[in-house]
N, C-alpha and C positions, 0 to 999 in steps of 0.2 A: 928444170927450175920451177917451184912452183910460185903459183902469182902470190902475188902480195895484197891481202884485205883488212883492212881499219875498219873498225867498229870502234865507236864512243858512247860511252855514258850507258851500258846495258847490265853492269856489276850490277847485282844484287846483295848481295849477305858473300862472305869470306870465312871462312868454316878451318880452321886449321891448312891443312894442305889445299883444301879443296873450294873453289871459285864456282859461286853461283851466276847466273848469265841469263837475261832475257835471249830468246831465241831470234837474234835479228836475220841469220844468214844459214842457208843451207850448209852443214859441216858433216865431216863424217865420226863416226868412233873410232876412236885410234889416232885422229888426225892430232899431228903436232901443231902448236900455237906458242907462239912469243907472246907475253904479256907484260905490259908497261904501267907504271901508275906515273904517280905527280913526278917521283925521283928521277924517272926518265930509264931507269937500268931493265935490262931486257932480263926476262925469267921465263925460264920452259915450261913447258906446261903437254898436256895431253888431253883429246875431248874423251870424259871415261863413261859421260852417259847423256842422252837426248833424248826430251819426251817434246810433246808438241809447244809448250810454250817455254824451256827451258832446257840450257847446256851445262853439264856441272866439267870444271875443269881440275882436272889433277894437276897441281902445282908439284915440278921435279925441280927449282929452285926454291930459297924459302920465302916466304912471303910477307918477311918483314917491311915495312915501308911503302906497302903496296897500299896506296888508301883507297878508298871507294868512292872519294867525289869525280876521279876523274881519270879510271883507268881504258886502256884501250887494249885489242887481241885484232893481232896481224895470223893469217895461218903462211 
């Protein structure tokens, strides 16, 4: 099982499929991620790229409702 990590408030910009992210936490490529916004509904996601201050996330559900005041990613 893997652990469970909260991150808030690091969305930057939401791009179609794809979630931009301040880099707060060591992640991997590959690594899967639940992503939540204000709705509360959990959506899949994938870390598809990582530079030093930034995680872009592939959204595998859609990303309707997802707003950017106040979303969070558990991996």
């Amino acid at each position: 099982m893997q652990p469970r990590v909260t991150v808030h408030d690091s969305a930057m910009r939401l791009e179609g499929p794809l979630l931009f992210m301040r880099r707060t936490l060591e992640v991997g490529l590959n690594e899967a991620v639940v992503v939540s916004g204000r709705d509360g509904a959990p959506r899949l996601g994938r870390v598809a790229a990582i530079d030093e201050g930034m995680v872009t996330i592939e959204m595998l559900d859609p990303t309707a409702g997802l707003g950017l005041a106040a979303p969070w990613v558990g991996s």
